[in-house]
N, C-alpha and C positions, 0 to 999 in steps of 0.2 A: 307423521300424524297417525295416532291409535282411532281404533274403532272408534272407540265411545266419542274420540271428540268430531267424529265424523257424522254420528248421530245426531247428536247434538246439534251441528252446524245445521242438518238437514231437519231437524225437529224445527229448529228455531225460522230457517225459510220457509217453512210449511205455516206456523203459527203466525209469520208476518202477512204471508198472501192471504189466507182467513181473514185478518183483520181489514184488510187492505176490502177484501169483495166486501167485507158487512159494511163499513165504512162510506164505500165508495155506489154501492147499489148495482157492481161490475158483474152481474151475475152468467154473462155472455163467457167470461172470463174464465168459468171454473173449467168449463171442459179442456183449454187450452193447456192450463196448468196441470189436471190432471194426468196428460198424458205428458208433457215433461216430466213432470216428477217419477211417472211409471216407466219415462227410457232411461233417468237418470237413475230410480234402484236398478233396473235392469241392467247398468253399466255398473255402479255399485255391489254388486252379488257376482257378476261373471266377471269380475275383475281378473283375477288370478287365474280362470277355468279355461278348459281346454276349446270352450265355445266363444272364446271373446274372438279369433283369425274371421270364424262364422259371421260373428253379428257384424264385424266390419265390412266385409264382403258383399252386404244385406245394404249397405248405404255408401 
């Protein structure tokens, strides 16, 4: 799996959960998402890096 279709998958989860909170009125909802979304680039970006042993470590 290349980057871009990596992006993509995660552009397009992001553009559903949006739709999902305006839709639904779930506005309780966004903080929870946001911070998934911000371990899952965080896992995403130190994929490969010498800091992923660390971040495991951490949880």
């Amino acid at each position: 799996m290349n980057t871009a279709t990596r992006v993509h998958d995660y552009y397009s989860l992001i553009t559903e959960c949006t739709m999902y909170l305006k839709e639904k009125r779930s506005y309780w909802l966004a903080p929870v998402i946001f911070v998934l979304l911000a371990m899952s680039a965080l896992a995403f970006f130190l994929e490969g890096s010498v800091l992923a042993p660390a971040i495991y470590s951490v949880f």
